[in-house]
DRENDO-1510 file (C-alpha; in Angstrom, 1 decimal, always signed):
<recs>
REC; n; res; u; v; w
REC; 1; UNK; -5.5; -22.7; -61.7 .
REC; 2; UNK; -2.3; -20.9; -60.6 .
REC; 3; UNK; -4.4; -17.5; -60.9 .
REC; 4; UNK; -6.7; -18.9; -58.9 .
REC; 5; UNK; -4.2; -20.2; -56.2 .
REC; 6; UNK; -2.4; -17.1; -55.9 .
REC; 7; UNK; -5.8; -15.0; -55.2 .
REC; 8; UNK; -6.7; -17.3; -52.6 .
REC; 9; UNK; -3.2; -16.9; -51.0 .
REC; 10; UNK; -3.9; -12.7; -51.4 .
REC; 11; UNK; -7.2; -13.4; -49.6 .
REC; 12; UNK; -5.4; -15.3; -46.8 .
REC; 13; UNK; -3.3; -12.8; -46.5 .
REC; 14; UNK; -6.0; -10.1; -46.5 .
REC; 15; UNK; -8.3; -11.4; -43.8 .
REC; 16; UNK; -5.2; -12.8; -41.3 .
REC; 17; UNK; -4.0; -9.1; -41.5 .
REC; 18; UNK; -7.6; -8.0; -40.4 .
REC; 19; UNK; -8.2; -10.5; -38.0 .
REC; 20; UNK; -4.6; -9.1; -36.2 .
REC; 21; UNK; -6.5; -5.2; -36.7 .
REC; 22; UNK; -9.1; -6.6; -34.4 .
REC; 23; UNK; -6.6; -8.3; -32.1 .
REC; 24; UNK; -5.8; -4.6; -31.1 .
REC; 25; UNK; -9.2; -3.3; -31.5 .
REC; 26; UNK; -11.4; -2.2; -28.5 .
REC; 27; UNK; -15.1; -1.9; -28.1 .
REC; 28; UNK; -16.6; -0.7; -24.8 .
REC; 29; UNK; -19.9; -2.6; -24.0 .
REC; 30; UNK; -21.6; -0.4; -20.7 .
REC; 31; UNK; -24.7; -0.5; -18.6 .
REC; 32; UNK; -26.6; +1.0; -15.6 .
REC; 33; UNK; -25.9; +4.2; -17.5 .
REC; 34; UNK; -21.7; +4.3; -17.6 .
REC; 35; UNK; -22.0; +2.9; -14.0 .
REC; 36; UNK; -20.5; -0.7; -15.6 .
REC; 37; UNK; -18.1; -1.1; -18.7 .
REC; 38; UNK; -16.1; -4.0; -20.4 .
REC; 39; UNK; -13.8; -3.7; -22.9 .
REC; 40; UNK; -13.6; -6.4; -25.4 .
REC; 41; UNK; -11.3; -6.9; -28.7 .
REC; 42; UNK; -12.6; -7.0; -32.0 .
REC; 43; UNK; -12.0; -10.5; -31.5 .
REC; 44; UNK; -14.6; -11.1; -28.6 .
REC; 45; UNK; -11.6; -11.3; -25.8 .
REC; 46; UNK; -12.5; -10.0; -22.7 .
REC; 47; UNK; -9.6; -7.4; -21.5 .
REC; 48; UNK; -11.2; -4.5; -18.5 .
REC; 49; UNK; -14.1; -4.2; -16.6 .
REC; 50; UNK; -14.7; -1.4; -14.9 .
REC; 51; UNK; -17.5; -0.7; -11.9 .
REC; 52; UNK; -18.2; +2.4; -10.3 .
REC; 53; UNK; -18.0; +2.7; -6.7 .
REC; 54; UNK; -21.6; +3.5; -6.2 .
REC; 55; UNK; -23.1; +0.6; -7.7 .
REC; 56; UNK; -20.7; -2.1; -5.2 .
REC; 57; UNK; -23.0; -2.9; -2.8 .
REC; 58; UNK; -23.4; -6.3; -1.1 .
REC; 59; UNK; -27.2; -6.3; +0.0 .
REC; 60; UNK; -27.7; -5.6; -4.5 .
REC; 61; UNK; -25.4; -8.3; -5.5 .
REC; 62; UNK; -28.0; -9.3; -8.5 .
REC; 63; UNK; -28.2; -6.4; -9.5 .
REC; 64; UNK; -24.1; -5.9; -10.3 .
REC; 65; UNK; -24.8; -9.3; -11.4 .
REC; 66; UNK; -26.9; -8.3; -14.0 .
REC; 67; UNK; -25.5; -5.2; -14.7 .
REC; 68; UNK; -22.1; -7.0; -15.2 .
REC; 69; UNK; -24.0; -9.4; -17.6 .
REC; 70; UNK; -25.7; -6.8; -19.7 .
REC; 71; UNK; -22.4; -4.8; -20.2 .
REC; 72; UNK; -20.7; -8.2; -21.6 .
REC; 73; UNK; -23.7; -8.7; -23.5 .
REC; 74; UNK; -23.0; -5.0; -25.4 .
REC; 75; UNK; -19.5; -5.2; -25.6 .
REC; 76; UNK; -19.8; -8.7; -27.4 .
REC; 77; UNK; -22.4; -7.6; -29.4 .
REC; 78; UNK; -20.2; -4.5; -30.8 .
REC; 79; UNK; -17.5; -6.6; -31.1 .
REC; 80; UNK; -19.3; -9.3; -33.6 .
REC; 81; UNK; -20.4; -6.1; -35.3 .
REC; 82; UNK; -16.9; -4.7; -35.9 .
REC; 83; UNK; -15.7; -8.1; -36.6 .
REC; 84; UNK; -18.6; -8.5; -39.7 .
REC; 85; UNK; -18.3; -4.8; -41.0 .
REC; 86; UNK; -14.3; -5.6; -41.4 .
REC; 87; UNK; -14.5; -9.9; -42.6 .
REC; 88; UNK; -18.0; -9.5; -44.0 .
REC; 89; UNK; -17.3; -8.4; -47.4 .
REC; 90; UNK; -15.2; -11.9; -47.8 .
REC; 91; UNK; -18.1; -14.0; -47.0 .
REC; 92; UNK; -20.6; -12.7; -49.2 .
REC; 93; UNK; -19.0; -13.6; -52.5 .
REC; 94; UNK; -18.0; -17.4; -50.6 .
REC; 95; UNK; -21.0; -18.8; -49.0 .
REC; 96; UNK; -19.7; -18.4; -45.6 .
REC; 97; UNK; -22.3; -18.7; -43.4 .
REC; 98; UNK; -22.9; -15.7; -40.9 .
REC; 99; UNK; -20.4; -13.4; -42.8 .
REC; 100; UNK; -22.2; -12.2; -45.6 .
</recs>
């Protein structure tokens, strides 16, 4: 039981030390082409957008809209995927749901 204990405690310590690695991660979601980018952690936090001059334009405001939307869409989407490829492998051998 105290073997057991003391690998859970190492597996604690394992995945909190990999969920601060994706604390200072970045992954770059991007649409319309590069026109649109947002940088995300590899904990899903939102931290730049960046638009391109070009596509600012009030009479298109759906389409920034979207644009805007699409990028967030990619950059969480990268993010989850960095997030499973690091907590993933701790998952599979403990039922967790989603990260196996």
């Amino acid at each position: 039981m105290e073997q057991m204990m003391k690998q859970a405690q190492k597996l604690q310590s394992e995945i909190g030390r990999i969920q601060e690695e994706l604390a200072r991660e970045r992954v770059e979601g991007v649409s319309g082409g590069g026109m649109v980018k947002v940088t995300v952690t590899g904990q899903g936090e939102i931290v730049g957008i960046s638009i391109e001059p070009e596509v600012i334009d009030p009479e298109e405001k759906e389409m920034l809209e979207d644009l805007l939307l699409a990028a967030i869409s990619d950059a969480s989407r990268k993010s989850k995927e960095l997030a499973q490829s690091r907590l993933g492998r701790f998952g599979a051998g403990l039922g967790i749901p989603g990260m196996g």
